[in-house]
C-alpha positions in Angstrom: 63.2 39.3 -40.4 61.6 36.7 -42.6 61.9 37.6 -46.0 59.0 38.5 -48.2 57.3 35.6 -50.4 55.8 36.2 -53.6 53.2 34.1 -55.4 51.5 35.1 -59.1 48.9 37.1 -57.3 50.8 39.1 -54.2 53.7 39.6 -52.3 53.2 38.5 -48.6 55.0 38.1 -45.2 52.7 36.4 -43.2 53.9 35.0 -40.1 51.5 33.3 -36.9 52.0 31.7 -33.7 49.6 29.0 -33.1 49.4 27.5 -29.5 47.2 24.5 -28.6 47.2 21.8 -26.1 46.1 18.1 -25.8 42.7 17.3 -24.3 42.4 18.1 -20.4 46.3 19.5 -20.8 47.5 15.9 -20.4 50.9 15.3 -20.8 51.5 13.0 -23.4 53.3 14.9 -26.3 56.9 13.0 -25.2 59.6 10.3 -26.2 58.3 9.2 -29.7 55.3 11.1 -29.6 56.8 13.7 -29.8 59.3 13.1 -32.2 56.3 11.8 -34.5 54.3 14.8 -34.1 57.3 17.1 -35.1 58.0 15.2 -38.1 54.3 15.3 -39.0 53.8 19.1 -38.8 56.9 19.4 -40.6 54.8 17.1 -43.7 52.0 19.2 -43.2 53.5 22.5 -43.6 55.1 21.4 -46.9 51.6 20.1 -47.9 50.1 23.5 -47.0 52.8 25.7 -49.1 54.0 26.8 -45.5 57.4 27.2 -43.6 57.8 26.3 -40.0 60.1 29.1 -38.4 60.6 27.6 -35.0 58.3 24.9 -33.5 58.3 23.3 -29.5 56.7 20.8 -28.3 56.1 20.4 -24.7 54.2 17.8 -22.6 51.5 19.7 -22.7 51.1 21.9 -25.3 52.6 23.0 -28.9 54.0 26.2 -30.3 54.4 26.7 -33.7 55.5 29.8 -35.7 54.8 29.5 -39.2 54.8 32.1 -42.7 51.6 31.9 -43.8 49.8 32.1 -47.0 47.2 34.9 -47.8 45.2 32.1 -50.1 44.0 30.4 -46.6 42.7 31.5 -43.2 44.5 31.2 -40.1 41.6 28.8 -38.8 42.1 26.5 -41.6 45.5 26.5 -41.0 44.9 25.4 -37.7 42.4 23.0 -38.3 44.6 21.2 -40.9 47.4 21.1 -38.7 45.4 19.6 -35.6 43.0 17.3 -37.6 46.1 15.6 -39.2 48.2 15.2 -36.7 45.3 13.8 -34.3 44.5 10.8 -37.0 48.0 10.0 -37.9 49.4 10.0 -34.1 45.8 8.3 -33.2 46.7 6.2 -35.7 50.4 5.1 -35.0 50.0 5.6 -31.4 46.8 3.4 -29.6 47.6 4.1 -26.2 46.2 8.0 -27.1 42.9 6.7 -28.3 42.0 5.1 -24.7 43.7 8.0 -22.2 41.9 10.7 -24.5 38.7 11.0 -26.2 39.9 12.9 -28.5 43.8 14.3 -28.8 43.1 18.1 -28.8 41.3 20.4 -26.6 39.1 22.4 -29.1 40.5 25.4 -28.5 43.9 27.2 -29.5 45.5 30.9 -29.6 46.9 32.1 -32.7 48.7 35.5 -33.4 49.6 37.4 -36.2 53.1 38.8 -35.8 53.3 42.7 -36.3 53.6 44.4 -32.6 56.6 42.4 -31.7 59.5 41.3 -34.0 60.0 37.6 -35.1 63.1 37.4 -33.6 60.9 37.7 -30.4 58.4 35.3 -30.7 61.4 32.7 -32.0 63.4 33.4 -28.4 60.5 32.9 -26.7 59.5 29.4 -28.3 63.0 28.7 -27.9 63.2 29.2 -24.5 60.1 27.0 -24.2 62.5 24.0 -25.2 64.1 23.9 -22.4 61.5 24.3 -19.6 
């Protein structure tokens, strides 16, 4: 279990799993990519005050498990994550600008954890890894 956090105005545990996927589920999140995008959401997450718990990034699409913060809602957290890391990988990476109009598809799934433990969720993005 992931310990509690406490700020001045609460004591939390707040924990999502965010999914989401490139435009038209195109395989380009590989090689450096890849390796750009992690360190990016890694930035982001300290930015946003949050810790990721497991993270993996297929071809395809992205998992990410993250504590949350009660001081912002889980589409904002999204939305800073994707809108971020579609500029700065736009931006380091031309090639994604001409095979995509834009990097992400609009949508995304994000759940809260409660019905099934953490340790869960983290086996199953684990497992993601390697497929």
């Amino acid at each position: 279990m992931v310990n509690k956090r406490k700020s001045a105005e609460c004591t939390h545990q707040i924990q999502y799993h965010f999914v989401w996927c490139p435009k038209y589920r195109r395989g380009v999140l590989t090689g450096d990519i890849a390796s750009a995008l992690d360190e990016l959401l890694h930035t982001k997450a300290s930015e946003l005050g949050v810790e990721i718990l497991s993270l993996a990034i297929r071809p395809d699409h992205v998992h990410l498990f993250v504590t949350g913060t009660p001081v912002m809602a889980v589409n904002q957290l999204v939305r800073h994550f994707k809108g971020y890391t579609a500029h700065e990988l736009r931006a380091r990476f031309p090639s994604l600008k001409t095979r995509l109009p834009s990097l992400w598809s609009r949508s995304y799934y994000a759940g809260s954890i409660g019905q099934v433990s953490d340790e869960t969720v983290r086996r199953y993005i684990e497992a993601q890894k390697g497929v």
